[in-house]
C-alpha positions as CSV (number, residue, x, y, z in Angstrom):
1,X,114.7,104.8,109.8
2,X,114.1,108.2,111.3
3,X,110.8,109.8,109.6
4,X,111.1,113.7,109.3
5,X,107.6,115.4,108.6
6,X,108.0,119.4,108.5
7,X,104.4,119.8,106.8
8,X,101.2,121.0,108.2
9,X,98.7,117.7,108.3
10,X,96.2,120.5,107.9
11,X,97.4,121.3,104.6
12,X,99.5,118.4,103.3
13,X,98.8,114.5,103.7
14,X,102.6,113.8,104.7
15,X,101.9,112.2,107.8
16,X,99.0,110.3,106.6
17,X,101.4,109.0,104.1
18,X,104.0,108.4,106.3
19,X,102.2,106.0,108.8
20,X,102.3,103.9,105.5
21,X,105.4,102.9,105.6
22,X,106.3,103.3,109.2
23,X,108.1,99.9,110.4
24,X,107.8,98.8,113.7
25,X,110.1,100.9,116.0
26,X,110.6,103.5,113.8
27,X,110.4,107.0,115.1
28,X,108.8,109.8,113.6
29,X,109.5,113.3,114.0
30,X,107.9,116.6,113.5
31,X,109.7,120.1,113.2
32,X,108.5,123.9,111.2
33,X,104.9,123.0,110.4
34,X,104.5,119.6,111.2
35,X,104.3,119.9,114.8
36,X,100.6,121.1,114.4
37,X,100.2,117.4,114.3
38,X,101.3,116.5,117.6
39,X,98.8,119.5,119.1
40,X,96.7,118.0,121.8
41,X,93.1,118.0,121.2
42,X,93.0,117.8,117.4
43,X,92.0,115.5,115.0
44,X,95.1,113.6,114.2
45,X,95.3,112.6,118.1
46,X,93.6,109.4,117.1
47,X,96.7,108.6,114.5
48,X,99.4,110.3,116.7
49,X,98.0,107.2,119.2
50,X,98.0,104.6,117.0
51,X,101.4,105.0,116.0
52,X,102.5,105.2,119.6
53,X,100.8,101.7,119.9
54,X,103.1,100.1,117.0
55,X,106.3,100.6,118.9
56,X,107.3,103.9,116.6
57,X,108.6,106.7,118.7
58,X,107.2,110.2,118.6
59,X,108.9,113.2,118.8
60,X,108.6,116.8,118.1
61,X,111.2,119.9,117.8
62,X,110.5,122.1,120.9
63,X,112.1,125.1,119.1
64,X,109.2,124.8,116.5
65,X,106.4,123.7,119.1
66,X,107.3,127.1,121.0
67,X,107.4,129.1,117.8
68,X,104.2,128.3,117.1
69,X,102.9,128.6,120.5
70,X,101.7,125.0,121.0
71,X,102.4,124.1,124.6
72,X,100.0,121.0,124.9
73,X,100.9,118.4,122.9
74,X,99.7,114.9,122.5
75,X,100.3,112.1,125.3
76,X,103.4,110.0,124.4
77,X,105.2,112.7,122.1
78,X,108.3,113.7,123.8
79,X,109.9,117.0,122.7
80,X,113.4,117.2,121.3
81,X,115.9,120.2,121.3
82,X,118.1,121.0,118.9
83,X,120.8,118.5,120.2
84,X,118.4,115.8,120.3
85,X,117.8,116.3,117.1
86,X,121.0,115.8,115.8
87,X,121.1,112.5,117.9
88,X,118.5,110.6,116.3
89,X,120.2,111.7,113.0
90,X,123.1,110.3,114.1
91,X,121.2,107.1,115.4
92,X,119.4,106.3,112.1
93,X,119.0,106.8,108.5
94,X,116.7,109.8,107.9
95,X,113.7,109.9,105.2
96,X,112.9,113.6,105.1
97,X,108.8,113.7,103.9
98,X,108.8,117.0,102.2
């Protein structure tokens, strides 16, 4: 199952939630607000890593990570496009953590 988090962590506990339920190998990824999450050098670094450990992809929308001007992002997190989007929609069922 693809996890969708479009929240700020700084504001919401979406992602804190999410890791929850996270099986192994499921990816996670962040577009709008969520990317702040994925920023390198803040404080969810430490979760970002642990999910990376469990097997569970990362990813976050680079149309979103340039919008809001975050060019260093976490090790392991790849970045997507729009297209790349659309395939791992394609590849898996999507839970959408609003």
């Amino acid at each position: 199952m693809l996890h969708t988090i479009n929240k700020s962590p700084f504001e919401n506990n979406t992602f804190t939630t999410c890791v929850r339920f996270l099986q192994p190998g499921d990816p996670v990824l962040f577009i709008e607000d969520g990317v702040y999450a994925v920023q390198a050098g803040n404080r969810f670094g430490a979760l970002i890593q642990s999910v990376l450990k469990k097997n569970n992809p990362v990813y976050a929308l680079k149309p979103d990570l340039d919008a809001r001007g975050i060019s260093a992002i976490a090790e392991g997190v790849k970045t997507v496009d729009y297209a790349g989007f659309v395939d791992l929609v394609e590849e898996h069922q999507v839970n959408s953590w609003l």
